[in-house]
MDTraj code that builds the backbone (N, CA, C; nanometers):
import mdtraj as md
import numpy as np

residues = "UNK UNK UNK UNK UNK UNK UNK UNK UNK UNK UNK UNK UNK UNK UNK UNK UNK UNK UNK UNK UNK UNK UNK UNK UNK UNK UNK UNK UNK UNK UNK UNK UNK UNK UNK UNK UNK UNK UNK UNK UNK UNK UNK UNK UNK UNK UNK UNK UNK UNK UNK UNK UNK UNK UNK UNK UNK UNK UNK UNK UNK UNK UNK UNK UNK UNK UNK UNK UNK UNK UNK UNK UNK UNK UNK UNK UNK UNK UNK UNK UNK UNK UNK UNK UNK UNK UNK UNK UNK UNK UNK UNK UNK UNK UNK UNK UNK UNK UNK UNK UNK UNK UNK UNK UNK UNK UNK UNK UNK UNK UNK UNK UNK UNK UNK UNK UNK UNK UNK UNK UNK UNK UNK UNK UNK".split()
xyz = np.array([
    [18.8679, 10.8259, 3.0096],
    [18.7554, 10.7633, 2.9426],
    [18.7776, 10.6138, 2.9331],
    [18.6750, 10.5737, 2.9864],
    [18.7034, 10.4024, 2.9624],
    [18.6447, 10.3523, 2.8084],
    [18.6481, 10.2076, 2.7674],
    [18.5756, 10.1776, 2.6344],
    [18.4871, 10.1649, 2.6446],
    [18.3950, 10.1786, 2.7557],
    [18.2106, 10.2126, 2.7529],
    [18.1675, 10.3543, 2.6714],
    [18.1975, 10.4501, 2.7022],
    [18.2156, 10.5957, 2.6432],
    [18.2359, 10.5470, 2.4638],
    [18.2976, 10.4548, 2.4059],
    [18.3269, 10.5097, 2.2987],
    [18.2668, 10.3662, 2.2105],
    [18.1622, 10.3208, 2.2992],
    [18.0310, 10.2537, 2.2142],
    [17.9931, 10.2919, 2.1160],
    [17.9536, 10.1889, 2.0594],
    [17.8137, 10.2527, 1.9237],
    [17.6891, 10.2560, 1.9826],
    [17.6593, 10.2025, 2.0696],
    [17.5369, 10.2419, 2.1330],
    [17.5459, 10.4049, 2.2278],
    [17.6553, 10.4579, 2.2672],
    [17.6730, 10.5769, 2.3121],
    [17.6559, 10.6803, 2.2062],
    [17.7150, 10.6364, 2.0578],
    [17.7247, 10.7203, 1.9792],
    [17.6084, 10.7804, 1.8946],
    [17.5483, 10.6668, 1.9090],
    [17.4072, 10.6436, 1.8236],
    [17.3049, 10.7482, 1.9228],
    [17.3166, 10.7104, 2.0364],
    [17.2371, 10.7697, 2.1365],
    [17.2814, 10.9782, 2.1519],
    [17.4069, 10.9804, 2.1506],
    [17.4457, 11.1058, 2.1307],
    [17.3808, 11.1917, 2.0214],
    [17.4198, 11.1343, 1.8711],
    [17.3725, 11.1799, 1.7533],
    [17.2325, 11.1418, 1.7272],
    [17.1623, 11.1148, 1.7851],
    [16.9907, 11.1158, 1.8019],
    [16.9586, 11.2431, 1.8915],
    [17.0084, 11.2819, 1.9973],
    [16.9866, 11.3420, 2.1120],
    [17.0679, 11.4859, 2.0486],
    [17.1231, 11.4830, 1.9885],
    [17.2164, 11.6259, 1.9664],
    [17.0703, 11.6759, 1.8179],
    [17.0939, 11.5743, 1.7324],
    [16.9973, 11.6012, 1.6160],
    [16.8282, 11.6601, 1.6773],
    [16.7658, 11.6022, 1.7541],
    [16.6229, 11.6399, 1.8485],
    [16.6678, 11.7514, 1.8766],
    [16.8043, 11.7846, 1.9353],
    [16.7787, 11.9699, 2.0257],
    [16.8221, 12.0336, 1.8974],
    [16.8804, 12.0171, 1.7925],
    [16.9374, 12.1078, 1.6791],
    [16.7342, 12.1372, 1.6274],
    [16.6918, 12.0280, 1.6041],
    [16.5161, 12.0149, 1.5136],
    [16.4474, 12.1157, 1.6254],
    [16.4870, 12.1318, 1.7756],
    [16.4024, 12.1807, 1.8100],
    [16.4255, 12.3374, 1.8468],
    [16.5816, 12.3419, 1.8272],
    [16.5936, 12.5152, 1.8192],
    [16.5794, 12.5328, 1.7154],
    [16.5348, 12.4597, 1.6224],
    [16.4709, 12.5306, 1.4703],
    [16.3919, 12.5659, 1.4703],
    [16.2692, 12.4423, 1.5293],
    [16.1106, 12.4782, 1.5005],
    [16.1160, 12.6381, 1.6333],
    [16.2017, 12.6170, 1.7267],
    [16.1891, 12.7364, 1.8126],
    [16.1791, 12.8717, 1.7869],
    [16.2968, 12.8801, 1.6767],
    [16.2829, 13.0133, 1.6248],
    [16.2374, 13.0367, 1.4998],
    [16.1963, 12.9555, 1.4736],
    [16.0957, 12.9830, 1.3888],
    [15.8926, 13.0287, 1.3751],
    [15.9362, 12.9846, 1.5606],
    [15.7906, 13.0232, 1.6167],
    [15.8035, 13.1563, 1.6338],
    [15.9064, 13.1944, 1.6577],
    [15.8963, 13.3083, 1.7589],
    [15.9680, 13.4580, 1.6679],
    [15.9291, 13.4488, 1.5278],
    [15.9436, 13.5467, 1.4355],
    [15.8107, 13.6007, 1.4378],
    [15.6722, 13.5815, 1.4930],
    [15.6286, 13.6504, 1.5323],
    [15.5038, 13.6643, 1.3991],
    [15.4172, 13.7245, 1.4098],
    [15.3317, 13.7616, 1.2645],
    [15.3203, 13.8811, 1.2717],
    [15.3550, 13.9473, 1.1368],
    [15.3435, 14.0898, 1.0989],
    [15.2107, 14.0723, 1.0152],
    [15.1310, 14.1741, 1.0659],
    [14.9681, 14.2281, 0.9989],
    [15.0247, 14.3813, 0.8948],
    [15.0869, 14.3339, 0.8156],
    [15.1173, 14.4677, 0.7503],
    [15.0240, 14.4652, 0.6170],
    [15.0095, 14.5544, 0.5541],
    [14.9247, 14.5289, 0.4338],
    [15.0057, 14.4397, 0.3381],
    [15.1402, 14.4687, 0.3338],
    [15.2465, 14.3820, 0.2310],
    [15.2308, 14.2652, 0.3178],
    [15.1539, 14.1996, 0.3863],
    [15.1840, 14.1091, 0.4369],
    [15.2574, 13.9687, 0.3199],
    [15.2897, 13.8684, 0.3349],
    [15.3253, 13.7426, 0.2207],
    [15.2847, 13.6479, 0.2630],
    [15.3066, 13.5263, 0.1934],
    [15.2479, 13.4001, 0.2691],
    [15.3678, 13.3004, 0.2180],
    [15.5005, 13.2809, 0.2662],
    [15.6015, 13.1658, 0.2084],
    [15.6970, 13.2674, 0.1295],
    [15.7141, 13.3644, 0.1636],
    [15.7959, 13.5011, 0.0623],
    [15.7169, 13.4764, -0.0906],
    [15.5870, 13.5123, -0.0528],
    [15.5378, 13.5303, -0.1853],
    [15.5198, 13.6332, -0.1960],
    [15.4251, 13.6806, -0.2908],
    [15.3963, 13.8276, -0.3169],
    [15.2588, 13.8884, -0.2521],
    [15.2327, 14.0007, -0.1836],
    [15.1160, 14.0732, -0.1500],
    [15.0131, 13.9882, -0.1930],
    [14.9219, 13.9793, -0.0789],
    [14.7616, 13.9413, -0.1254],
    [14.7182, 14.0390, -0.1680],
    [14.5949, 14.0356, -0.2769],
    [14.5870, 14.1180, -0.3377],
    [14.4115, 14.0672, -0.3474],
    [14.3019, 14.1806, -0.3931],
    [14.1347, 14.1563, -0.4091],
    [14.1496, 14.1159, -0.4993],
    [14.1857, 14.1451, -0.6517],
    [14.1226, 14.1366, -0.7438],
    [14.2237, 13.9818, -0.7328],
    [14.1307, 13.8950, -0.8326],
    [14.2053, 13.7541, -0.8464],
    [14.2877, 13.7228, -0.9270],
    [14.2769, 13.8248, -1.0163],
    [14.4048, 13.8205, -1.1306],
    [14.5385, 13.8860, -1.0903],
    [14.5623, 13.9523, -0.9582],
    [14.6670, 13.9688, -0.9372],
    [14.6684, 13.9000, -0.8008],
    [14.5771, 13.7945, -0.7448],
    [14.6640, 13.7463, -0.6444],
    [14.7757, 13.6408, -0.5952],
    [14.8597, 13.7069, -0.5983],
    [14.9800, 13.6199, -0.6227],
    [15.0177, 13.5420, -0.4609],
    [14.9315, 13.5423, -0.3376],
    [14.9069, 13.4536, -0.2309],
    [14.9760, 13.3422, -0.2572],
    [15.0431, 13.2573, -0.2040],
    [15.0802, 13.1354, -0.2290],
    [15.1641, 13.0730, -0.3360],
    [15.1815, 13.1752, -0.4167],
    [15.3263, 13.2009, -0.5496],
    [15.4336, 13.2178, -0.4600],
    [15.5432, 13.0894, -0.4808],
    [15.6485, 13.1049, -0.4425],
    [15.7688, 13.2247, -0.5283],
    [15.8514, 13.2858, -0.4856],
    [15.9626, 13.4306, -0.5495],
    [16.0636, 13.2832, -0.6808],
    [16.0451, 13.1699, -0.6451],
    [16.0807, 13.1128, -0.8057],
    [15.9658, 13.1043, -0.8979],
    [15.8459, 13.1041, -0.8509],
    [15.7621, 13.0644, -0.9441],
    [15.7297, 13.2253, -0.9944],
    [15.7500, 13.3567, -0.9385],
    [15.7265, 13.4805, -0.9829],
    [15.8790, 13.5196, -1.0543],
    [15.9578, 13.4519, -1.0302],
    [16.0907, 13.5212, -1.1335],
    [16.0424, 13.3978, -1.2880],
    [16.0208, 13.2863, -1.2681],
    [16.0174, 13.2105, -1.3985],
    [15.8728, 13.2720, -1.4374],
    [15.8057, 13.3533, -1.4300],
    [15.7262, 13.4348, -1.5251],
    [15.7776, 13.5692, -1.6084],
    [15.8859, 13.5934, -1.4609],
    [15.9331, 13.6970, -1.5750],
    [16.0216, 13.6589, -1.6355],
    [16.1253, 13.5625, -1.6528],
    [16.1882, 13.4960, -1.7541],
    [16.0954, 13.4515, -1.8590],
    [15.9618, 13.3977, -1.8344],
    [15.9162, 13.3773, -1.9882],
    [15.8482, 13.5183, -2.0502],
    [15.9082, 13.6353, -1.9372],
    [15.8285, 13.7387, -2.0299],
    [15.6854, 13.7602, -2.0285],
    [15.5951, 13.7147, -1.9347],
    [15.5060, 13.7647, -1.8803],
    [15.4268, 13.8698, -1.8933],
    [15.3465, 13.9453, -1.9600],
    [15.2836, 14.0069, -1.9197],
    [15.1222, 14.0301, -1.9467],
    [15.0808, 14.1236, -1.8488],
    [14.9197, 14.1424, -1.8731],
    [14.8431, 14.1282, -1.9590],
    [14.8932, 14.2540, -2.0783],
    [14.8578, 14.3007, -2.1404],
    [14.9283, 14.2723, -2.3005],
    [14.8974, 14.1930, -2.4053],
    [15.0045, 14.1561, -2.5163],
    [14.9802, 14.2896, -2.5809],
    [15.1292, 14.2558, -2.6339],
    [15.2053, 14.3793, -2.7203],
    [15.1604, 14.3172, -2.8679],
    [15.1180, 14.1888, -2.8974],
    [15.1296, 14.1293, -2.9894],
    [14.9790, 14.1081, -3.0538],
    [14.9853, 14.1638, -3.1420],
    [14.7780, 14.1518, -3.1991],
    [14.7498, 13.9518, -3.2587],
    [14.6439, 13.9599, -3.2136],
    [14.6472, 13.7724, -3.2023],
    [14.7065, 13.6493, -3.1500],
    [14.7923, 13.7504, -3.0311],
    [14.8681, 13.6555, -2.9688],
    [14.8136, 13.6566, -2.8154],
    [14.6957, 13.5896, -2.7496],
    [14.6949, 13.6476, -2.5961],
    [14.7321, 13.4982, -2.5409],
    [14.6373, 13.5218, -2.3950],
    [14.6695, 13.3980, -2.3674],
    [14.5292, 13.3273, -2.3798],
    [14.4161, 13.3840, -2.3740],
    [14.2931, 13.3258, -2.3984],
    [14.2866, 13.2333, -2.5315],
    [14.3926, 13.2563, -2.6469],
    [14.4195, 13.1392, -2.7302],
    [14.5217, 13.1278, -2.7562],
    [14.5968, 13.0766, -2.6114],
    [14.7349, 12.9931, -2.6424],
    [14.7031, 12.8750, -2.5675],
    [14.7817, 12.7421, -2.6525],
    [14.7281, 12.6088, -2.6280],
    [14.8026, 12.6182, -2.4957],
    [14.8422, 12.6531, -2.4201],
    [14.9208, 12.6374, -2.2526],
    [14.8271, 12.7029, -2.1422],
    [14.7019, 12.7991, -2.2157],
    [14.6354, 12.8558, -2.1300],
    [14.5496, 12.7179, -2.0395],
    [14.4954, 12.7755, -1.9625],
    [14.4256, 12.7163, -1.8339],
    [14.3318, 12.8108, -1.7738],
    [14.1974, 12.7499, -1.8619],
    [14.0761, 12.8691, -1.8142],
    [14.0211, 12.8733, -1.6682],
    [13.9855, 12.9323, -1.6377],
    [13.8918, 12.9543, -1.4872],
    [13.7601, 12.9197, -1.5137],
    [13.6817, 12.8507, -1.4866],
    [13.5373, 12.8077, -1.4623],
    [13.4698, 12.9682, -1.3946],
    [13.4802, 12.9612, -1.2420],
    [13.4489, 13.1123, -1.1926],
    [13.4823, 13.2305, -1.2590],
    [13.6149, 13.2634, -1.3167],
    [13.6825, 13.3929, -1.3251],
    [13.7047, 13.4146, -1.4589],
    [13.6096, 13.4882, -1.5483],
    [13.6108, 13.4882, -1.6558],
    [13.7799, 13.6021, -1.7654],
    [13.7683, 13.6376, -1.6497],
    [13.9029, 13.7363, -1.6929],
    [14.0087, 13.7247, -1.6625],
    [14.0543, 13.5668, -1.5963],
    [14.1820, 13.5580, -1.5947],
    [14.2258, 13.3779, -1.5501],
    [14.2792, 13.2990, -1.5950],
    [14.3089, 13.1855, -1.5749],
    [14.4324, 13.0987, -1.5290],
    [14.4742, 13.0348, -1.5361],
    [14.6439, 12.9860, -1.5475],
    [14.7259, 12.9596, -1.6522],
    [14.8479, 12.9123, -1.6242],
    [14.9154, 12.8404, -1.7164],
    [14.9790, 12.7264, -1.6928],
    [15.0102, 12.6257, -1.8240],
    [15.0615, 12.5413, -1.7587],
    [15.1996, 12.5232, -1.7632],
    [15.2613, 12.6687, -1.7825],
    [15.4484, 12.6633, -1.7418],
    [15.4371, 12.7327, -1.6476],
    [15.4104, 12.8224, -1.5765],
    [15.4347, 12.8811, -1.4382],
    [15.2824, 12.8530, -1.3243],
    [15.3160, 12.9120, -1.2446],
    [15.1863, 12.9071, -1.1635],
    [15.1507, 13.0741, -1.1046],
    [14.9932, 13.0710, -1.0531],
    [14.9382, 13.2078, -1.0472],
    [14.8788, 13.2442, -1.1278],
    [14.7916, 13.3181, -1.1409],
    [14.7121, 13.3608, -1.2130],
    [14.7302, 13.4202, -1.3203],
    [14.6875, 13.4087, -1.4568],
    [14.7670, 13.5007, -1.6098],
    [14.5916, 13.5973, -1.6282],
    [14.6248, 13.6665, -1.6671],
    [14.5448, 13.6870, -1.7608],
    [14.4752, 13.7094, -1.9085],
    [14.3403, 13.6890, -1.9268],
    [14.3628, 13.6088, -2.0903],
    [14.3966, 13.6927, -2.1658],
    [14.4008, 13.8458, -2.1152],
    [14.4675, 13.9675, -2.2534],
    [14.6490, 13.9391, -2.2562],
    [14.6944, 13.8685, -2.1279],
    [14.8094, 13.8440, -2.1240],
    [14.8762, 13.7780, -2.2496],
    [15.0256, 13.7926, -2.2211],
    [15.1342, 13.7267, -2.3203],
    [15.2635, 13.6892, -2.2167],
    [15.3009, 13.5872, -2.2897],
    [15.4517, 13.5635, -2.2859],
    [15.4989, 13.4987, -2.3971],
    [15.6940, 13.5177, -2.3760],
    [15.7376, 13.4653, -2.5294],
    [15.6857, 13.3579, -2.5602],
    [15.6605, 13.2760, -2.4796],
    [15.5974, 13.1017, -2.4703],
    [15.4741, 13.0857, -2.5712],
    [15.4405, 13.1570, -2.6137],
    [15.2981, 13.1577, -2.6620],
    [15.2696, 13.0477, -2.7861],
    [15.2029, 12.9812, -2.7719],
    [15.1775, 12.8744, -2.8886],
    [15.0001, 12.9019, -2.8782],
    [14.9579, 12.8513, -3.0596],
    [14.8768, 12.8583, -3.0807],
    [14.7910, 12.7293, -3.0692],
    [14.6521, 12.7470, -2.9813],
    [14.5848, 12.6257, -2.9588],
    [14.5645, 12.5249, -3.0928],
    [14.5719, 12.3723, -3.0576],
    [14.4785, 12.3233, -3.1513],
    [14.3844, 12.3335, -3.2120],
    [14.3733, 12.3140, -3.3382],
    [14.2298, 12.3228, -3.4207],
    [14.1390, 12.1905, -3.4123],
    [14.0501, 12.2092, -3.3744],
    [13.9745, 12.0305, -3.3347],
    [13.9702, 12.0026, -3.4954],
    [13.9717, 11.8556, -3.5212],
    [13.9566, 11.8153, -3.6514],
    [13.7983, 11.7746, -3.6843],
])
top = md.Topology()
chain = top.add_chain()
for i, resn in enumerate(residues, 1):
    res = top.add_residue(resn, chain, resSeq=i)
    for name in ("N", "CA", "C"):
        top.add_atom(name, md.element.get_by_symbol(name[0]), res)
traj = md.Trajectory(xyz[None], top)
């Protein structure tokens, strides 16, 4: 090897050219996993599309569906006067009268729902 070989312009040119074929056997196999039409289909390892809109969890990332069940999440409250239709974190739906968001997780809650999180809305003065 002579001291041409052990340029910075050789090196620079190497580690550009090695980095492009590493980016492009990525995007490669990543094409070529193919699409499954299954009914469980996902979208980003989310959860099943689903009709009704209160359970479609489409586009919910598997952190944003475990930090619901860490706050304890659910449908239906166990708790009399506690839903989510009056907790100050709810996030109503304009269209969808039976089910809205929140603003600690994402996806759809619904307003008979609960979690431990639950705070009570403001009272306007």
């Amino acid at each position: 090897m002579n001291a041409k070989d052990y340029s910075r312009r050789n090196f620079i040119r190497r580690l550009v050219g090695g980095g492009a074929a590493i980016t492009g056997a990525g995007i490669f196999i990543q094409g070529c996993q193919g699409d499954n039409n299954s009914s469980t289909k996902t979208d980003s390892g989310s959860a099943p599309v689903s009709a009704d809109p209160c359970s479609d969890f489409s586009g919910v990332s598997a952190a944003e569906l475990e930090k619901r069940k860490k706050f304890g999440y659910v449908d239906k409250t166990p708790e009399e006067g506690k839903a989510c239709h009056n907790c100050g974190l709810f996030i109503p739906w304009e269209k969808e009268k039976t089910c809205g968001g929140c603003l600690l997780f994402k996806g759809p809650v619904h307003t008979d729902g609960y979690c431990m999180q639950w705070a009570a809305k403001a009272q306007p003065a």
